[in-house]
C-alpha positions as CSV (number, residue, x, y, z in Angstrom):
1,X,-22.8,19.8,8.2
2,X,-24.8,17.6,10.7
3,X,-23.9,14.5,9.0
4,X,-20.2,15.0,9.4
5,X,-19.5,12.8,12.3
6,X,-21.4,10.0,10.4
7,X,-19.2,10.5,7.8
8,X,-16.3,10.4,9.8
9,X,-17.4,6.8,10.7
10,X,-18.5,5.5,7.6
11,X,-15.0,6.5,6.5
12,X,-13.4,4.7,8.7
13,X,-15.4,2.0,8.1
14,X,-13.9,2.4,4.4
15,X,-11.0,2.4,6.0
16,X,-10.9,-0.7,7.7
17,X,-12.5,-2.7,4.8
18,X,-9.6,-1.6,2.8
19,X,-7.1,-3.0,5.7
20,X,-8.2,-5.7,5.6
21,X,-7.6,-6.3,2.1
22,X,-11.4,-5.6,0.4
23,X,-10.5,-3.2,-1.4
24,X,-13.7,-3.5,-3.4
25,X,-16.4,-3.2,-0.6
26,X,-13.7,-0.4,0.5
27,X,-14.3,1.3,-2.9
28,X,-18.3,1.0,-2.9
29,X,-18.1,2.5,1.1
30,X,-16.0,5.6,-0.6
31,X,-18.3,6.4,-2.9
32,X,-21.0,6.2,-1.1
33,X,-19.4,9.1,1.3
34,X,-19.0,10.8,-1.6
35,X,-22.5,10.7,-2.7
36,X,-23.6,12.6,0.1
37,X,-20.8,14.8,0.9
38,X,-18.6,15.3,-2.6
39,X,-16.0,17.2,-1.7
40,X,-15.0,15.2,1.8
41,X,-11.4,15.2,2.1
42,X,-10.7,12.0,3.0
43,X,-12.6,10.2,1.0
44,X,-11.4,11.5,-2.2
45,X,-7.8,11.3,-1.3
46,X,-8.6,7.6,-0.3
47,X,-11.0,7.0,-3.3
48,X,-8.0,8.4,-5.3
49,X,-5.5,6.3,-3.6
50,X,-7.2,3.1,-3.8
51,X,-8.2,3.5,-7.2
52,X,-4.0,4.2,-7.9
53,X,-3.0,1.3,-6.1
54,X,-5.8,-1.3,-6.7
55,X,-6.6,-0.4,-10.9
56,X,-3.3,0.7,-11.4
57,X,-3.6,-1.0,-14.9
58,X,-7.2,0.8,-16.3
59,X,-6.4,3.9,-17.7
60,X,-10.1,5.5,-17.0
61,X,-9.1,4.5,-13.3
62,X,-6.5,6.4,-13.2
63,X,-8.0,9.5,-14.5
64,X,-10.4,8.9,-12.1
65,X,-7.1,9.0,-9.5
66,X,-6.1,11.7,-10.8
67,X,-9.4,14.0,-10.5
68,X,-10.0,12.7,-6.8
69,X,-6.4,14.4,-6.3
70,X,-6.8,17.1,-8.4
71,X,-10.0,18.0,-6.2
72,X,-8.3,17.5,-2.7
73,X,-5.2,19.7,-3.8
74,X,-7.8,22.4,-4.9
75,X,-10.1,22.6,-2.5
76,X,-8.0,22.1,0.9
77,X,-4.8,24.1,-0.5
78,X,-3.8,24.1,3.3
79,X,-4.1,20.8,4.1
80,X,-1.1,18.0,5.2
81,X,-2.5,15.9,2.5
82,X,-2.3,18.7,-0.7
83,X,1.4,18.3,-1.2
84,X,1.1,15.0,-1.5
85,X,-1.7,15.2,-3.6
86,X,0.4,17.5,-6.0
87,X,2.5,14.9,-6.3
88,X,0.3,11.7,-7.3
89,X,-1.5,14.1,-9.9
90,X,2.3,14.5,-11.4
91,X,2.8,10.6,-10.6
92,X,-0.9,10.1,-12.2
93,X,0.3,12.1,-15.1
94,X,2.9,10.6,-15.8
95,X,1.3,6.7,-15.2
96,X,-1.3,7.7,-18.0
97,X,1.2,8.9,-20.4
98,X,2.7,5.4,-20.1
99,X,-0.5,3.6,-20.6
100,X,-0.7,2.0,-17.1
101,X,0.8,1.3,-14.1
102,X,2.1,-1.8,-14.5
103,X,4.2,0.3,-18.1
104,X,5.2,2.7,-15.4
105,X,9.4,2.2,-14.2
106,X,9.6,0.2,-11.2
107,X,10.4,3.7,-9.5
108,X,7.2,5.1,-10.0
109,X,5.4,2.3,-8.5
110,X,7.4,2.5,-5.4
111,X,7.3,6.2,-4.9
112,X,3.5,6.2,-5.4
113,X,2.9,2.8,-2.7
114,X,5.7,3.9,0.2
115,X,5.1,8.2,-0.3
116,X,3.6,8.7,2.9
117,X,5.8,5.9,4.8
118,X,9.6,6.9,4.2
119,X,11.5,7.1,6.9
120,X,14.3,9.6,7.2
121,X,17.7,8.6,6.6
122,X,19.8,7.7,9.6
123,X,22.0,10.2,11.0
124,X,25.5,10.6,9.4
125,X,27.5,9.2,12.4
126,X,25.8,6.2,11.8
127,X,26.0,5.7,8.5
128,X,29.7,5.2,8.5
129,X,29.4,2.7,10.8
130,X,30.8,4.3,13.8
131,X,27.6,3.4,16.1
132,X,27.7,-0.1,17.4
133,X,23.5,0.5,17.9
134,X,21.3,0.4,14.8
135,X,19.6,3.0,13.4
136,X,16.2,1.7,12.7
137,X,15.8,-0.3,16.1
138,X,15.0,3.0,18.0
């Protein structure tokens, strides 16, 4: 598609909005990617996410979530981003069986806001205290 790289950038843009912290002109600037290109990968898993994060409380919102995830885990099977997809339709799932986010256990809400940013746990050695050097410093 010709219109790819523009896009890209109007992604991006999204993207940025959403940083820093308007996540409503960040929601308009998704959908108006998806308006043009429908199924564009990033912008329905960041639709999806933002809509999870931000309306975590409106039940249509989540099913909403949950159909932007559903779509990215169908239609890019091999991308980095459909296991995790997989994984908030589950977590989306289970959030609507609840009612909302905010009914959801405490769990739930973390798993769904640090997914993509756990770090690995530190090496045995230095869990038992052995290593004068922390861990997390490196």
């Amino acid at each position: 598609m010709a219109l790819a790289p523009v896009l890209d950038v109007a992604v991006m843009q999204a993207n940025a909005l959403y940083l820093s912290n308007d996540s409503g002109k960040a929601l308009v600037a998704y959908d108006a990617v998806l308006e043009v290109e429908p199924l564009h990968e990033e912008a329905l898993y960041a639709r999806a996410a933002l809509l999870f994060e931000t309306k975590g409380d409106d039940v249509a919102a989540l099913k909403k979530a949950g159909e932007g995830f559903e779509a990215v885990a169908t239609t890019y099977p091999d991308s980095f981003r459909a296991p995790m997809a997989k994984r908030m339709v589950a977590l989306v799932e289970e959030t609507v069986k609840a009612g909302a986010a905010s009914s959801c256990s405490p769990r739930a809400r973390r798993t769904a806001a640090s997914a993509c940013r756990r770090r690995p746990p530190p090496p045995r050695r230095m869990r038992r205290g052995r290593c004068r050097r922390r861990w997390w410093t490196r």
